[in-house]
N, C-alpha and C positions, 0 to 999 in steps of 0.2 A: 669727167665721168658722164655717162650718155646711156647709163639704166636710167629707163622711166621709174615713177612713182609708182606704175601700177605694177611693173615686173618684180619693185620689190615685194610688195606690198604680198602677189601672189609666194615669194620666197619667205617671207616673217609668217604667213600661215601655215605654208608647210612645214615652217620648223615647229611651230605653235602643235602645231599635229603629231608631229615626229615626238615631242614633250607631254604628249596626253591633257593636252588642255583640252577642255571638256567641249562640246558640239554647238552650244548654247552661247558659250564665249568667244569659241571662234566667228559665227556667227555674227555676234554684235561687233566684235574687232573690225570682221571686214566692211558692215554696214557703217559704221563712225570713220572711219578710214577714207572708203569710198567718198565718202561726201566731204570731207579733206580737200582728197584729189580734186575731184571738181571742182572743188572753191581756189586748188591751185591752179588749174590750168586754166583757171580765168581772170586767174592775173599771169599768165604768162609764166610759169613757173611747171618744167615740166621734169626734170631730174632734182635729185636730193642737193646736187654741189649749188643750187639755186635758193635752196631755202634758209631762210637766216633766223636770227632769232628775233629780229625786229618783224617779219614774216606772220611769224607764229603766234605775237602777241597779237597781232591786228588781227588774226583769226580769231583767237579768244576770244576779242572786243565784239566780234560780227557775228556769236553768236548771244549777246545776250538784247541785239538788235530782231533776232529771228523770231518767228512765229508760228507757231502749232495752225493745224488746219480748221481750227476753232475760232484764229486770231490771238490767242493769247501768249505771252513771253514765255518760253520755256524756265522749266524752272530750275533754281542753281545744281539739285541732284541730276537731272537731264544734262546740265551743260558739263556739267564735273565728271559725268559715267563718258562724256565725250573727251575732253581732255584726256581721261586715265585711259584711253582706248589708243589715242596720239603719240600719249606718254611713254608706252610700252611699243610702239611700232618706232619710234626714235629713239627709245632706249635697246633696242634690237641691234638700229643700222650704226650705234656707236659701238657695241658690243661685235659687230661686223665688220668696224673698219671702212664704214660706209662715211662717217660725218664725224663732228666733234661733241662732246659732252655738253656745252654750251650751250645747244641749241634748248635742251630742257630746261633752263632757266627762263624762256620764252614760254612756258607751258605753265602756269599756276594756276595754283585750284582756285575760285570763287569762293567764299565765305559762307555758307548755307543758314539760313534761320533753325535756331532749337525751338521746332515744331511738336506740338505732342502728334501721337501716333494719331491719326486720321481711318476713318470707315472700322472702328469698334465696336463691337456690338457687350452688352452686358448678358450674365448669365438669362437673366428673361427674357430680352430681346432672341438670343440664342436658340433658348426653348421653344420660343414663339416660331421660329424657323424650321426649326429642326420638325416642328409639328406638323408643317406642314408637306414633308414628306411622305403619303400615305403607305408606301411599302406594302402594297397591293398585287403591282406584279415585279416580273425578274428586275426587270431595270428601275423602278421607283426603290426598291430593296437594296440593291449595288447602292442608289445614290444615299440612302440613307448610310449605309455602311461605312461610307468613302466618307463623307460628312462629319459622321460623327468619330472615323480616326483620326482626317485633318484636327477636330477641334480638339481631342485628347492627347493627340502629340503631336502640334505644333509644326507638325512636318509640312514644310512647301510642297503645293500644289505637284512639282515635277517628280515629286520624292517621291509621293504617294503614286502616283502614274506611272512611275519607274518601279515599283516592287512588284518581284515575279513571288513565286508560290517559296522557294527556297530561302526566303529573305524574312521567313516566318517562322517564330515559336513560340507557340500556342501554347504550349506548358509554362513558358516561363512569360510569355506576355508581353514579346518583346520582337519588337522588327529590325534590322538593316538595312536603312534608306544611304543612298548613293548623294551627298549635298554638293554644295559647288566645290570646283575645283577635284572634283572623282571620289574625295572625301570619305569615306564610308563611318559610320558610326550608330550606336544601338540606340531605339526609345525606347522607353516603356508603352505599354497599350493600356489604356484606361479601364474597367467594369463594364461599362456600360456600351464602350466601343470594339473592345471584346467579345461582346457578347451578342452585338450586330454582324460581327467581322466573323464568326464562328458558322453562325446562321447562313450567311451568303455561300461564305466556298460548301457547306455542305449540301445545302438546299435551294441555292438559286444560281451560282458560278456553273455547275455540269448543265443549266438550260442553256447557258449564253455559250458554252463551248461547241467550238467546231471542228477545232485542231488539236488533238488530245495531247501536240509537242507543246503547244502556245503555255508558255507557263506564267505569263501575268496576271496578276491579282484582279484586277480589275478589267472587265472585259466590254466591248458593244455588243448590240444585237447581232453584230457579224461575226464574232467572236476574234475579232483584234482588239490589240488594247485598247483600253477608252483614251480617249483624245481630249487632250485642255477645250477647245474649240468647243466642244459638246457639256463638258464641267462648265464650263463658262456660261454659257444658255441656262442650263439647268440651276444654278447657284440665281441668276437675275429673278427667272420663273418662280423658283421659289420664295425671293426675297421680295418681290413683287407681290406673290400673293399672302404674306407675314403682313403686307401693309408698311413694312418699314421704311423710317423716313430716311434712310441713309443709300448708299453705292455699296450693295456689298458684293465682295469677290472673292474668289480659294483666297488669294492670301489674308481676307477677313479674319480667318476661322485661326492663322498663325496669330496674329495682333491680337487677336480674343484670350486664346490659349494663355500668351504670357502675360498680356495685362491681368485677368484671375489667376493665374498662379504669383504672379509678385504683391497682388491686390492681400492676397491670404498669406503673404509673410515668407513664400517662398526662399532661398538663397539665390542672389542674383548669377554665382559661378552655377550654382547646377541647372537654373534656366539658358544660361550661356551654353552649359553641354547639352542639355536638349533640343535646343534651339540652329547649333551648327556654326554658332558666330566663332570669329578667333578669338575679341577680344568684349569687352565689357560695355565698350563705348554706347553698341547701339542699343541698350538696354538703359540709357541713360533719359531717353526720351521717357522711355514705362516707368522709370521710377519716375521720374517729374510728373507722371500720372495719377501714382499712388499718392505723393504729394498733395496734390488738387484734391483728393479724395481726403485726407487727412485734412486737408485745411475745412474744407466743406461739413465734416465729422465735428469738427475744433465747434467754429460757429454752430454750428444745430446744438451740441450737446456741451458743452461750455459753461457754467453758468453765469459766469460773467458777462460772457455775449448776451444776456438776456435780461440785463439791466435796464438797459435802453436808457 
């Protein structure tokens, strides 16, 4: 067999494409692939009928030898999103007729540490940020807007940047965000994020427009959509001048959202559906959260803890 790596490689995305796999995933597919190839053709290894599953596992092993531009180990979710990128480009070429089944026994996931959720902010913390919004002109106003729907529904950063104006109901309070996988599914919109969200398209969205076709919620001063890249500045800037001691980022404001919603007794299934997950799992961390909180609760107010 005498297709390259890379010609398949370009064939497993077109099909990927042809399947409506979403922009974002094809993306990482080919960037974790790519660098694959490379590490294959540097042992000499330049067609599929080369690669073994003895192969595969020595790749595994070399990347928990590698190092971020920081110097430090990547960490096992980094090496496992590379794996499952691996795992589905050979689960392609078996489903193709290209290789044998076998080879994905060479492919096993790593182990991950049960981590609690990292870069949280508490409802004070939150406020304390949020305050420092001034909503003075068009664009400090958007950011507030945008702000405070990520923190009321939990929606990822892409979500909220992907809703156009028709992805809105304002009566019932309720949006359709786009999640991974092309997914589509309702939130609810919170009081108080409604009623920022209200304000903007009425009286600061028609400054920022230029194209009266452009129908995205959120817009720049050029009037194209707003860009992660610019949320991203914006969210530091902010977080910066809050004083606060942490890293926060758009996806802060999701981690925020469900840690107080499970904190105040929420249902873990209907955080799951507003959230966008499949299954339960990773909601398993924020419970270990409320835990800690409960234990923390136990000790203070206890009164046996205070025996001494």
């Amino acid at each position: 067999m005498h297709t390259t790596l890379t010609d398949l490689l370009e064939a497993f995305l077109t099909h990927g494409k042809s399947r409506n796999m979403s922009p974002t995933t094809l993306r990482t597919r080919r960037y974790h692939i790519e660098a694959f190839i490379r590490w294959a053709y540097r042992h000499d290894v330049y067609s599929i009928d080369r690669i073994s599953r003895a192969l595969l596992m020595q790749w595994c092993r070399s990347l928990t030898g590698r190092r971020t531009t920081k110097g430090l180990p990547l960490k096992p979710r980094s090496i496992n999103k590379q794996i499952e990128s691996l795992r589905s480009f050979i689960a392609w070429l078996v489903r193709s007729g290209y290789t044998q089944s076998h080879l994905l026994d060479g492919l096993e996931y790593i182990k991950e540490p049960q981590l609690l959720p990292t870069s949280v902010l508490t409802h004070a913390q939150m406020k304390k940020l949020l305050r420092q919004v001034p909503g003075s002109s068009s664009e400090t106003y958007r950011d507030r807007a945008l702000l405070e729907l990520l923190y009321s529904t939990g929606a990822r950063i892409s979500e909220a940047l992907g809703l156009d104006l028709g992805d809105l109901d304002l009566k019932n309070r309720t949006a359709i965000v786009m999640g991974k996988g092309r997914k589509q599914r309702v939130v609810p919109i919170g009081e108080t994020a409604m009623r920022y969200l209200e304000s903007y398209l009425r009286a600061v969205r028609p400054f920022l427009l230029r194209d009266h076709d452009q129908q995205a919620v959120f817009l720049q001063a050029d009037g194209n959509r707003l860009a992660y890249h610019n949320v991203r500045r914006m969210i530091k800037r902010y977080a910066t001048t809050a004083g606060l001691d942490i890293v926060v980022t758009a996806h802060t404001f999701r981690r925020s959202c469900t840690t107080e919603l499970l904190r105040s007794g929420a249902n873990m299934y209907h955080v799951k559906e507003l959230l966008g997950h499949e299954n339960l799992d990773t909601l398993k961390h924020y419970a270990k959260l409320t835990i800690t909180d409960l234990k923390a609760t136990h000790l203070r107010c206890h009164p046996r803890e205070k025996d001494g």
